[in-house]
Wavefront OBJ file of the C-alpha trace (Angstrom):
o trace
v 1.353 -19.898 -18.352
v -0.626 -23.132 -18.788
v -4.789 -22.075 -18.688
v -4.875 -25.808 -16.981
v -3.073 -24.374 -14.052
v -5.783 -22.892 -11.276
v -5.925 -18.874 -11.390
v -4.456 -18.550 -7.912
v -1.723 -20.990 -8.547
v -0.482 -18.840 -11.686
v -0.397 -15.965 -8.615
v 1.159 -18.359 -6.203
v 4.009 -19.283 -9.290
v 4.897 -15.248 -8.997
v 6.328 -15.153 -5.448
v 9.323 -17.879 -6.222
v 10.948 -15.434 -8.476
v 11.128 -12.229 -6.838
v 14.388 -9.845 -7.251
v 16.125 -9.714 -3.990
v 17.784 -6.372 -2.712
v 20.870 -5.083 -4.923
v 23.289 -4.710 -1.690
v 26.492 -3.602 -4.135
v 23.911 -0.533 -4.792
v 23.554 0.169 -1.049
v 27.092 0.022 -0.532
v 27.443 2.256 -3.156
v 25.146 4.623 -1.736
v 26.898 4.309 1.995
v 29.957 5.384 0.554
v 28.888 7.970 -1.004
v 27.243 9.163 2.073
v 30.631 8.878 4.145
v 32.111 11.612 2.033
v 29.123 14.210 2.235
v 29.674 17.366 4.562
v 27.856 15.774 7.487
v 28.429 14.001 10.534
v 28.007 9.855 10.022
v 24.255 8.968 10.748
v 23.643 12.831 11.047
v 20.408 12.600 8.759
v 18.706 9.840 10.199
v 16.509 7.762 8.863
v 16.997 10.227 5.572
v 20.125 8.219 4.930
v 18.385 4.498 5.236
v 15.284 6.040 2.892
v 18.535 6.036 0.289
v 20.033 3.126 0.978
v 16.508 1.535 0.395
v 15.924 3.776 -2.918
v 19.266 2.049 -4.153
v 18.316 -1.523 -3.269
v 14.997 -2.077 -4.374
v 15.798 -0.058 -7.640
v 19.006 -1.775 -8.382
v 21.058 1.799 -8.578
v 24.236 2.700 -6.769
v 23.054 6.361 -7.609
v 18.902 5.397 -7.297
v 16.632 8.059 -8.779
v 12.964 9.938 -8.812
v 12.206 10.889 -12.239
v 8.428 10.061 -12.280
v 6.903 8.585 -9.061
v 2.832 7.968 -9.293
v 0.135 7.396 -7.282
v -1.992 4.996 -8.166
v -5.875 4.929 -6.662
v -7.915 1.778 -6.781
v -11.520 2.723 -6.713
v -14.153 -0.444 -5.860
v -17.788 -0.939 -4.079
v -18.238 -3.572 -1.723
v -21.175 -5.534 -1.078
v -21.184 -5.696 2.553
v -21.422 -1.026 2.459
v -25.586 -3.095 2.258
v -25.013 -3.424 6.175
v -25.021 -0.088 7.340
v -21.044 -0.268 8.033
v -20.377 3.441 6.666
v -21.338 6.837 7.359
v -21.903 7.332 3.459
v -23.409 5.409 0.694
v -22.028 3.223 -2.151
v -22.579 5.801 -4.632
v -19.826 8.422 -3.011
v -17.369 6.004 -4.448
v -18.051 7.064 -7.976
v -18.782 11.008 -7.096
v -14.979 11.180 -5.707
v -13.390 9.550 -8.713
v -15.200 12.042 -10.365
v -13.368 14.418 -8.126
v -10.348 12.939 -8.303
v -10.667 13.360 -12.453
v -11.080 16.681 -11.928
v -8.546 17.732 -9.253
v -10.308 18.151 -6.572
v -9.656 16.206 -4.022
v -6.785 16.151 -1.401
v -4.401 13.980 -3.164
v -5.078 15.776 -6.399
v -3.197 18.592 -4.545
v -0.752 16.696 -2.766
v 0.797 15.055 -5.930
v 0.070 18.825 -7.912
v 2.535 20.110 -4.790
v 5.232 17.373 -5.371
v 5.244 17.022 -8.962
v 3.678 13.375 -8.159
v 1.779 11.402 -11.195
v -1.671 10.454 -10.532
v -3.927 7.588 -11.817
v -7.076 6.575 -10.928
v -8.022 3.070 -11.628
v -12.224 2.378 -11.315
v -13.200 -1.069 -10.671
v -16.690 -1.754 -11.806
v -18.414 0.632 -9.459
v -21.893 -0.478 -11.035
v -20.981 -3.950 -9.600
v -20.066 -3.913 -6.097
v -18.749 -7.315 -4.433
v -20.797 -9.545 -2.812
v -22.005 -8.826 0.212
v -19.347 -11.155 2.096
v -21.877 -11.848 4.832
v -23.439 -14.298 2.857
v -20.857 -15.569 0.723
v -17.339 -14.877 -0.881
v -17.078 -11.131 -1.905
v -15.641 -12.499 -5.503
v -15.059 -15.916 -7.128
v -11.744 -17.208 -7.679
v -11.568 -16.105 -11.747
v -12.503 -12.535 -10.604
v -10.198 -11.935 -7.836
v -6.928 -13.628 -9.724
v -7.892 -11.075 -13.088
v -8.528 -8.323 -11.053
v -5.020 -9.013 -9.583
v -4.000 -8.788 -13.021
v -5.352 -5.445 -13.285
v -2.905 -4.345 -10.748
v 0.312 -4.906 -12.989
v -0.846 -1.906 -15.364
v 0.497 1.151 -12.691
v 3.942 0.107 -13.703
v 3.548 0.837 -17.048
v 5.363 3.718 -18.515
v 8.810 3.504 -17.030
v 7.229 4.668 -13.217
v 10.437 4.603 -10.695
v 8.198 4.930 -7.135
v 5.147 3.545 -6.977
v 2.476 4.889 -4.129
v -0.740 2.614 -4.023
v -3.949 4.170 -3.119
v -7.214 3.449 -2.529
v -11.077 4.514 -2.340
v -14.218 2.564 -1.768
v -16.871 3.226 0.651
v -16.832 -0.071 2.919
v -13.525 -1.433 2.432
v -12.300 -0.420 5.770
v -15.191 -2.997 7.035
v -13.168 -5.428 4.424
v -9.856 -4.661 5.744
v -9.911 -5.021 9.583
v -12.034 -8.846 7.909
v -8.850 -9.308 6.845
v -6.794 -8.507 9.643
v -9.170 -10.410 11.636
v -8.514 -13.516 9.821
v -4.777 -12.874 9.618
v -3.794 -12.081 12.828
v -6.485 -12.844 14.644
v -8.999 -11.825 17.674
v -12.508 -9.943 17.204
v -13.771 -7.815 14.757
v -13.267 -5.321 17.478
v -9.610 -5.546 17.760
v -9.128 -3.901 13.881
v -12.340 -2.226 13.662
v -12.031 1.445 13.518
v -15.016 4.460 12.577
v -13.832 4.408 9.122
v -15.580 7.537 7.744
v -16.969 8.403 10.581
v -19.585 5.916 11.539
v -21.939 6.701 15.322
v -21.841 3.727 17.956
v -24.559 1.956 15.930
v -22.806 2.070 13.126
v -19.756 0.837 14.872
v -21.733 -2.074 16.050
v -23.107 -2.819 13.120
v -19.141 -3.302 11.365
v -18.469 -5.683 14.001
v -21.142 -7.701 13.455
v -20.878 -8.143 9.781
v -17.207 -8.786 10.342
v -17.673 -11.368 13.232
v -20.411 -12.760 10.975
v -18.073 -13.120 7.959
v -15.345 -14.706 9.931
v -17.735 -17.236 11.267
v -19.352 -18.017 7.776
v -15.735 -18.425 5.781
v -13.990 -19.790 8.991
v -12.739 -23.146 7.133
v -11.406 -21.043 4.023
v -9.018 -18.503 5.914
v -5.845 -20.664 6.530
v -4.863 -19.206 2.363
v -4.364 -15.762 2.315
v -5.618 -15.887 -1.641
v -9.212 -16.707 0.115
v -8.814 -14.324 2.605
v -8.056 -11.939 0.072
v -11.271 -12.922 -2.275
v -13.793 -13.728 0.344
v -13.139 -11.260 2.496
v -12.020 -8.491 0.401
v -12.711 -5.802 -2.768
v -11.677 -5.195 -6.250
v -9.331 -2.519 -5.126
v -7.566 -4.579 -2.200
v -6.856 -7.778 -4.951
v -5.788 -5.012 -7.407
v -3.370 -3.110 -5.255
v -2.000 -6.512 -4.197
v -1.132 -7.033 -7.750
v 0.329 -3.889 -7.947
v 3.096 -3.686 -5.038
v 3.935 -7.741 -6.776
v 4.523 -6.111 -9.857
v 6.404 -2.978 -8.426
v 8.886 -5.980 -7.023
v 9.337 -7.824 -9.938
v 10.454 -4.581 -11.490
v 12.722 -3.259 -9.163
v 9.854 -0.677 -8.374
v 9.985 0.518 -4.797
v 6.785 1.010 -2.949
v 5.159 3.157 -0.815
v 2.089 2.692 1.463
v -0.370 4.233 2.380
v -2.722 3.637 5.460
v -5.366 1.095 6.880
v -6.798 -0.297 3.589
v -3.564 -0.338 1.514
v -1.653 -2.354 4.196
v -4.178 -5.031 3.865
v -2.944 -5.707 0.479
v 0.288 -5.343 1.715
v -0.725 -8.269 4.770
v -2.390 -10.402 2.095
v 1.097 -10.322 0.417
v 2.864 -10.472 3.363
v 1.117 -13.827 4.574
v 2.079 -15.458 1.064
v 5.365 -15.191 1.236
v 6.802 -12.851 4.163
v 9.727 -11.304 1.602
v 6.996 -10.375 -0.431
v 6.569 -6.659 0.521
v 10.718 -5.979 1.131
v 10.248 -2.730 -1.113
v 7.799 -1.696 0.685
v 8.621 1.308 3.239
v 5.412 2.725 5.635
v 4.577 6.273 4.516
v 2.427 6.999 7.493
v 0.472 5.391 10.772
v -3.156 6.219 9.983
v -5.465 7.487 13.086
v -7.746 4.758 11.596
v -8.280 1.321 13.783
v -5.344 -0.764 14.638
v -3.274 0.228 11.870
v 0.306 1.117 14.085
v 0.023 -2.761 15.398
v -0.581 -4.020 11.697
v 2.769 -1.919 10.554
v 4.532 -3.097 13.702
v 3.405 -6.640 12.998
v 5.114 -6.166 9.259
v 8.144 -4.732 10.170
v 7.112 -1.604 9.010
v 7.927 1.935 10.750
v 6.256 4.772 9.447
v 8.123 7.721 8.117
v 5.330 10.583 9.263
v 2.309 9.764 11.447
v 0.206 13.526 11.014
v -3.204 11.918 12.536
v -4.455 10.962 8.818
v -6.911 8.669 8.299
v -8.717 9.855 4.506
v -7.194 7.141 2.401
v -6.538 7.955 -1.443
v -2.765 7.820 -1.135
v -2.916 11.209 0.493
v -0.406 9.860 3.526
v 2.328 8.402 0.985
v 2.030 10.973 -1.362
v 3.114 13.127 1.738
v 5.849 10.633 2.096
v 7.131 10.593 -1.320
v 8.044 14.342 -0.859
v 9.608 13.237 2.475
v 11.497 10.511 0.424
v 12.353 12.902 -2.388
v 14.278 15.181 -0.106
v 16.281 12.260 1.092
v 17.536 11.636 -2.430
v 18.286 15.059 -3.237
v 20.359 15.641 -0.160
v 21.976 12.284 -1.156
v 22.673 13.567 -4.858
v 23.372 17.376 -4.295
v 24.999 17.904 -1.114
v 28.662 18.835 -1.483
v 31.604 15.916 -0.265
v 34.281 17.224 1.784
v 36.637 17.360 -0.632
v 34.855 19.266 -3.507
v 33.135 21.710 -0.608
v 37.037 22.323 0.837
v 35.732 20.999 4.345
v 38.223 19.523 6.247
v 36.742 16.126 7.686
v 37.045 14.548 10.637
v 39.760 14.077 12.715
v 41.254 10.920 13.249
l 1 2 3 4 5 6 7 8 9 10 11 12 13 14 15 16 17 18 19 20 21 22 23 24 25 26 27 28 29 30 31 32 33 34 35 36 37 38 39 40 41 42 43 44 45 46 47 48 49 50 51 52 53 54 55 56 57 58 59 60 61 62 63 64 65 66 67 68 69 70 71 72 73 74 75 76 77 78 79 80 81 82 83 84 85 86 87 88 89 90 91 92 93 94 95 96 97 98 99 100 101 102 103 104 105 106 107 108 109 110 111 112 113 114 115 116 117 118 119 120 121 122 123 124 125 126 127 128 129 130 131 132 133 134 135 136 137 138 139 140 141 142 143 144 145 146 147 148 149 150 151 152 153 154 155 156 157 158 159 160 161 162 163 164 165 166 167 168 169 170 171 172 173 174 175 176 177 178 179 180 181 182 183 184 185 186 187 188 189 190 191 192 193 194 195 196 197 198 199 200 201 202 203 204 205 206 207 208 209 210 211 212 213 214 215 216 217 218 219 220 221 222 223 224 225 226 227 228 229 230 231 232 233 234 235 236 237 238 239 240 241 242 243 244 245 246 247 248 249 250 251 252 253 254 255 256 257 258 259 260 261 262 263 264 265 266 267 268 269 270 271 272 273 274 275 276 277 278 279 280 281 282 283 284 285 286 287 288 289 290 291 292 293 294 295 296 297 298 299 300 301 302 303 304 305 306 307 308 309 310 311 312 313 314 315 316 317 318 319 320 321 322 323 324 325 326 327 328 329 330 331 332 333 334 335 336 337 338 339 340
């Protein structure tokens, strides 16, 4: 592209040349699924997990050969506030962790036979503290965008976005806020685990924000850099570039569907391969997937972030496929169907 052309407008160019759904795949899929030893519909919402499997990937007989979750890890300015129960520099100790398996989605995707990346975001930097001004300029927030393409390198066929950043559930209910909407109250939620005070204190910085960026929130590209962190803008690049490769995605809870809003406000198709792993216990995060169309596959009370509720998913959507693939029709099984 043109280096004349605006950073966010090279973003914007992306959204008028997405792949729509393959529907001869999901009719292959359907019929298929007419001839396995079940009732129609018998499975549930098993059987649409296929059907979507087959769309987004482009397959009549769609496949999960090497899913991945990928987690985003970024400070945020605003954590200067007093908005979480734990300080900035947790976000680096649990990468560390995550590096060297200990954490809970280290053992989720060990369980499932799930890849795992972790993608750190300039910890030493944090964003600006979006009280008193945009969280990252334009030429940051486009490249760090960027950044997001690189989890579908290497042939990944699921892709599971994930997240960690102490703060960023202060940036996402900002952005959820100037979305859809209402007070900072409405979104805000105890995050890690914040007392009243601290409660009060994420409201305030929010309602501040709003009030300070109020004439730049009609674009969801300014939401998305005033308001939000390196990990939100990088996972947003990431579930674009899942969709321009027939990747299907898979989110995760209260931060993750923020880049998945941001995405959503653009252009509304945007996040079609997307499917809802889970409803978080965190804030508003059931009326954010009911305002995207989304229903969740589990909802288990989670609320820790890293990709820990899709990952849990992704085993969910792995036994769809297999009974898909490997159950028996009625004809090779010797099961008489049914009558007419």
């Amino acid at each position: 592209m043109s280096t004349d052309i605006r950073p966010f407008e090279e973003i914007r160019m992306l959204f008028a040349r997405l792949p729509a759904p393959d529907q001869a795949a999901v009719a292959a899929v359907r019929a298929r699924d007419a001839q396995l030893t079940k009732p129609p519909g018998a499975l549930g919402r098993l059987e649409e997990i296929v059907e979507w499997l087959a769309a987004w990937q482009g397959a009549p007989a769609p496949a999960i050969a090497r899913p991945l979750v990928a987690v985003y890890a970024g400070n945020h300015g605003v954590a200067a506030q007093g908005v979480s129960a734990f300080p900035a520099s947790v976000t680096a100790q649990m990468v560390q962790n995550f590096t060297s398996g200990g954490a809970a989605i280290n053992q989720i995707c060990k369980a499932h036979d799930i890849g795992l990346k972790v993608y750190e975001l300039a910890l030493e930097r944090p964003t600006f503290d979006f009280t008193q001004g945009p969280a990252m300029d334009e030429r940051e927030a486009a490249a760090t965008f960027a950044y997001g393409f690189e989890a579908i390198e290497g042939g990944i066929d699921l892709l599971a976005p994930g997240e960690m950043g102490i703060g960023n559930t202060t940036s996402a209910a900002a952005i959820y806020a100037a979305l859809f909407g209402g007070p900072a109250s409405r979104w805000t939620g105890r995050g890690t685990g914040v007392d009243d005070a601290g409660l009060a204190r994420k409201n305030a910085a929010i309602d501040a924000a709003l009030a300070l960026h109020a004439r730049h929130l009609s674009d969801p590209l300014e939401i998305m850099r005033r308001l939000g962190g390196r990990e939100i803008a990088a996972m947003m690049g990431a579930i674009t570039a899942a969709r321009l490769n027939r990747v299907p995605v898979v989110l995760d809870g209260f931060v993750v569907c923020a880049a998945a809003a941001l995405l959503h406000a653009i252009a509304p198709d945007a996040i079609g391969h997307c499917i809802a792993g889970h409803v978080s216990a965190e804030g508003a995060h059931a009326e954010v997937l009911a305002t995207l169309g989304k229903k969740p596959l589990l909802d288990l009370g989670m609320r820790l972030g890293e990709g820990s509720g899709a990952g849990l998913a992704i085993a969910l959507i792995k036994t769809a496929l297999a009974c898909h693939r490997d159950m028996a029709t009625f004809e090779s099984a010797g099961v008489s169907g049914k009558s007419a």
